[in-house]
N, C-alpha and C positions, 0 to 999 in steps of 0.2 A: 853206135848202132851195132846189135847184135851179127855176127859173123853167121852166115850159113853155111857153113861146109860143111857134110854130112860126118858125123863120127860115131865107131861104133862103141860098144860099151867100155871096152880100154879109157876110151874118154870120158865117162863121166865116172870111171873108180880108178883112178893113177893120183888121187891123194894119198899120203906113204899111209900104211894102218899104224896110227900112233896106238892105239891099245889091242896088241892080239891077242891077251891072253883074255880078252873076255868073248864071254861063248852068248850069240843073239837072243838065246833066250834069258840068260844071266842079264845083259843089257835092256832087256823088258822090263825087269822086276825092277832091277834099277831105274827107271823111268818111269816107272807108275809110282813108286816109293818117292821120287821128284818131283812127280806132276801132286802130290798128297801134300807134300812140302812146302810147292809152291800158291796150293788153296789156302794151308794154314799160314803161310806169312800173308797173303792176302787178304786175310778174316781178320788177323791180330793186329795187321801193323797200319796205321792211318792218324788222321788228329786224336782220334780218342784210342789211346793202345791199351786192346783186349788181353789179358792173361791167357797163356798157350792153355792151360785148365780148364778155362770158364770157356772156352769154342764150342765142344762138345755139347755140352748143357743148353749153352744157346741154342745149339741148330735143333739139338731133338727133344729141349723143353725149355723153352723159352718164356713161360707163362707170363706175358705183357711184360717184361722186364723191357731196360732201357737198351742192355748189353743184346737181350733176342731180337727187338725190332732193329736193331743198326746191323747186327749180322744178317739178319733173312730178310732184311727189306730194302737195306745199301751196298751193304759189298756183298753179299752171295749172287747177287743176280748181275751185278757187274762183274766177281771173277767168273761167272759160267761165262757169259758173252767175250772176255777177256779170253777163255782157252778156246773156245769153239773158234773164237776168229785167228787166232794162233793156228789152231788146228787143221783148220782148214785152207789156210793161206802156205802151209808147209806141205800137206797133201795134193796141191794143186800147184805147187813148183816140182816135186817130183813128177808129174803128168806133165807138165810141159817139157821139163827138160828130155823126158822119152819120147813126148810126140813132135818137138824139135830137132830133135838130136843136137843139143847147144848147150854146153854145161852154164852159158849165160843166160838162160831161159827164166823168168819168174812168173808169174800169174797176170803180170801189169801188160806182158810182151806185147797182146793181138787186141789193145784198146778195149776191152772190160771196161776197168777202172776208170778209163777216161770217162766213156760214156755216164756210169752211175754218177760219176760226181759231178759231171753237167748237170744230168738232172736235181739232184741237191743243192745244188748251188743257184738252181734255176725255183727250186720248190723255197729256197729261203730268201731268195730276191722277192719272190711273190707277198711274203709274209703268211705261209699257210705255216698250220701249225707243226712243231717238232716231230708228231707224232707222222708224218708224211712223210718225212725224210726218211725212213728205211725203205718204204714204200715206192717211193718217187727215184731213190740210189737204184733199186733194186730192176726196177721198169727199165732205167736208163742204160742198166749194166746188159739187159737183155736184148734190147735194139742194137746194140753194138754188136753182142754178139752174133745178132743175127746176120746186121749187116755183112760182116766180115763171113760169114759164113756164105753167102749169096754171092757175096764178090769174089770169094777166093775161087767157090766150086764153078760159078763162070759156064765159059761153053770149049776151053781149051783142058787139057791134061790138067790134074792138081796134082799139087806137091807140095811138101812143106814149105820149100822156101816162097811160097805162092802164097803160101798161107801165110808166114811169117810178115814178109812183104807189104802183105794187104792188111794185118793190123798193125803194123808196124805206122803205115800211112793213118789209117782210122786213128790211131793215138794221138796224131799229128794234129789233124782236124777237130779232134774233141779239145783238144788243148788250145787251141786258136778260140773255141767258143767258151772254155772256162774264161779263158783272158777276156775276151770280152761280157761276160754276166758280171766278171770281178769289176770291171773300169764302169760299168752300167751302176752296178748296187749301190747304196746309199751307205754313206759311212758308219752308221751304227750295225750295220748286216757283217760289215766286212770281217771284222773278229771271229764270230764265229762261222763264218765260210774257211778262213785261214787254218783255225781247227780243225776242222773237218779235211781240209788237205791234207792236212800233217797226220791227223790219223787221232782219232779224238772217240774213247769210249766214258767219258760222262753221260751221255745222252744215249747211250747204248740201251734198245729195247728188246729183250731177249723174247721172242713168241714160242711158242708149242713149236709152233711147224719146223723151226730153223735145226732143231737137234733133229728132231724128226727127219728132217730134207739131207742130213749130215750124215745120221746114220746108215741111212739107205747110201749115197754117194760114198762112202765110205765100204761100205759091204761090195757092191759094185766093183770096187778098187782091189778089193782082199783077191773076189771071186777070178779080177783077171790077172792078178800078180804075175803068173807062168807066163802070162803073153806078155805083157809087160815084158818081161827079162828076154824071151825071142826079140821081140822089136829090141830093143836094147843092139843086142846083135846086128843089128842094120836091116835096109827091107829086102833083100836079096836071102839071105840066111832063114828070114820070118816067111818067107814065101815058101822057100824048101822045107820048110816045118810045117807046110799045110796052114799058114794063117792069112785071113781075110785080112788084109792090109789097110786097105781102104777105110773097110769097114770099120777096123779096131780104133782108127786113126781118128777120125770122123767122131768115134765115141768117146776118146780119149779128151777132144777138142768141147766136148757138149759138157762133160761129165766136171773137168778143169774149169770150167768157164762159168759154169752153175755153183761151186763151191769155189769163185773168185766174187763170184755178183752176191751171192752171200755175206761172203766174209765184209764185204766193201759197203753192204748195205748197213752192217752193224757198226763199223767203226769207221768207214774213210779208208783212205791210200794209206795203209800202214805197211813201210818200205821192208825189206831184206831177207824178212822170213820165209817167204817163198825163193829166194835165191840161199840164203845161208843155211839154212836148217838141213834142206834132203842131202848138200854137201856133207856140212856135218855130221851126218849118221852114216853116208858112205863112207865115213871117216873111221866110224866108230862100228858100227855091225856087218858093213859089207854091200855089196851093190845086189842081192837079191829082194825082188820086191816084198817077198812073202815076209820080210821083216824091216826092211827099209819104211814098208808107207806106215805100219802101225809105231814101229819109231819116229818119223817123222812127227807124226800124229802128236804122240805125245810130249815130244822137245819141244815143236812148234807151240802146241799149247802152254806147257810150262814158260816157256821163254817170254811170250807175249805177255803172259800173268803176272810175272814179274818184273817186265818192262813196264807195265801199266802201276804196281804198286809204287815202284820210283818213281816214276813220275807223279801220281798225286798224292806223295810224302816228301821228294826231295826237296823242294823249294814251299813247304805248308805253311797257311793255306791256299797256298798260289798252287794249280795244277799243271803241268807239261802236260802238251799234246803228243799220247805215245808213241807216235811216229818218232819225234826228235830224237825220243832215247833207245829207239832200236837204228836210227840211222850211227846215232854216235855209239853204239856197241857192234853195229854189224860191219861197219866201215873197216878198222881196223883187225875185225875177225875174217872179212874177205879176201883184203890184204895179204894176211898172212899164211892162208888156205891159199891165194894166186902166187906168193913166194915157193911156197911148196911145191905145187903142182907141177902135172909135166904136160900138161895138154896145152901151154900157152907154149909156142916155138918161138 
C-alpha cells in the first residue's frame, strides 16, 4: 500500500540527473523525433513488413493498394490509440503524484481502473457486443470516480491522505467484484476478459471525441503547470503563494481521473506508465511542469507504441497483451530508478 507522508518537491526530483548537459527544450525535439520513430516502426514492423519508403506513400496516396489499406485501416488507427493511451496514462501519473504527494502514486491509485473494468468484464459476461466495451469501461471508470469523490469530500476536513484512503478501499471492492464476474463467466469469455486485464489494444476503438477529450485535458495541464510546481512545494508554501488549494486539488483529481477513464476505456489496466514515465523525465528534463508534462506526454506515448509493436510481433502470429510487456520492461526500470533514489530511507 502506497505510503502517505506528505513530501515536498525534493521528493519526487532526488533521482541523480543522469543527463545534464541536455537543455528541455533540446530534450523536446528529441522526443518528438522518437515519438515519429516510434509511428514508423509501428507502420513497417508486423506479419507483413512494410519498406521504411513505401510508409509515406501509403499514408498520403494509397490509391486501393494492399500496402495503403493495411497502413490506414490496421496499424495507423491502432498506433494512434497505442500513443494517446501512453499519453495519457503518463500525464495522469504526473497529476497524481502532485496531488498525492507520493512519488508511488500512478493513475490505478483511487480505484478508476477498477471500476471501468468491472464494467467490461460485466459488458462481456453479458455477451453485448465489442463495440460497448469502451463504452461500458468508460461509464464504470466514471462511477468510481465519482464515488470516491463523494466519499472522500464527506462531511469531515478533506485531505489527501482521505482521499488516497478512500480509493485506496474503492480499488479493493472493485477487485472483489471483478473476481467474482471472472468465477461467474462462462469459459469461452474468460480469454478475453484476461486480455483485457492485462491491458490489450487489438480491440482498441479510437473515436473523434477521445483526442478531442485529450487535447483539451491536456491544454488544462500546460495552462496550470506554475501551480502545479507551487503545490509541488507542499500546501503550506502554495497557500503563501496566493493558491486555492482545495480548489486546484479537487481539479487535479477530475482532470487525472478523466484522462485514466480514458485511457482504460481504450486499452485495459495497462500497468507502469503512469508510474515509470513522469519519474523518468524527472530524470531527464527536470521537475518543472512547463516541460515535465509535455515530455511525459510524449515518452508515454512513444513507450506504449512500442510496447504494443513487441508485443504483436514478438511471438507472430500469436499476440501479447501489452500490459505483459510494459510490466516486464517497467519492473526492472523501477528497480533500478528505487536503487538510485534517495526518497526511500
Amino acid at each position: 500500500m502506497l505510503m502517505s507522508t506528505p513530501f515536498d518537491s525534493r521528493h519526487i526530483n532526488q533521482f541523480p540527473q543522469a543527463m545534464p548537459n541536455i537543455r528541455p527544450a533540446h530534450a523536446l525535439i528529441y522526443l518528438i523525433a522518437f515519438s515519429l520513430f516510434s509511428f514508423a516502426m509501428a507502420l513497417a514492423v508486423g506479419s507483413v513488413k512494410i519498406p521504411w519508403g513505401d510508409i509515406l506513400p501509403a499514408l498520403f496516396n494509397p490509391e486501393g493498394s494492399a500496402t495503403g489499406e493495411l497502413v490506414l485501416k490496421l496499424r495507423l488507427p491502432r498506433a494512434l490509440a497505442a500513443w494517446l493511451t501512453g499519453a495519457m496514462l503518463a500525464l495522469a501519473g504526473c497529476l497524481m503524484q502532485v496531488l498525492l504527494r507520493n512519488p508511488l502514486a500512478d493513475p490505478y491509485v483511487l480505484g478508476v481502473s477498477g471500476g471501468a473494468a468491472f464494467a467490461a468484464l460485466l459488458a462481456i459476461s453479458l455477451g453485448l457486443a465489442a463495440a460497448w466495451m469502451p463504452a461500458a469501461a468508460f461509464a464504470g471508470a466514471l462511477l468510481s470516480m465519482i464515488t470516491v469523490f463523494a466519499l472522500a469530500r464527506g462531511s469531515g476536513p478533506w485531505s489527501t491522505a482521505r482521499l488516497l484512503l478512500t480509493g485506496v478501499v474503492m480499488a479493493a471492492g472493485w477487485g472483489a467484484l471483478i473476481s467474482l464476474v471472472l468465477a461467474l463467466s462462462p469459459d469461452n469469455s474468460l480469454r478475453g476478459m484476461l486480455f483485457w486485464l492485462m491491458g490489450d489494444l487489438s480491440l482498441a476503438r479510437l473515436s473523434v471525441w477521445i483526442p478531442l477529450a485529450f487535447a483539451v485535458l491536456l491544454a488544462w495541464s500546460l495552462l496550470r503547470a506554475r501551480s502545479l510546481n507551487v503545490l509541488a512545494l507542499g500546501e503550506t508554501s502554495a497557500r503563501l503563494l496566493g493558491e486555492n488549494i482545495q480548489g486546484l486539488q479537487w481539479q487535479i483529481y477530475l482532470v487525472g481521473s478523466l484522462l485514466t477513464a480514458t485511457a482504460v476505456s481504450l486499452a485495459g489496466s495497462v500497468g507502469f506508465i503512469g508510474l515509470i514515465i513522469p519519474h523518468l523525465m524527472r530524470l531527464a528534463v527536470g521537475a518543472d511542469h512547463r516541460i515535465l508534462l509535455p515530455a511525459a506526454v510524449l515518452f508515454g506515448g512513444s513507450f506504449l507504441l512500442l510496447a504494443d509493436t513487441l508485443a504483436r510481433t514478438l511471438l507472430a502470429p500469436q499476440q501479447l497483451p501489452v500490459g505483459v510487456v510494459t510490466a516486464l520492461t517497467g519492473v526492472p526500470m523501477f528497480l533500478l530508478l528505487l536503487r538510485r533514489a534517495r526518497f526511500v530511507r
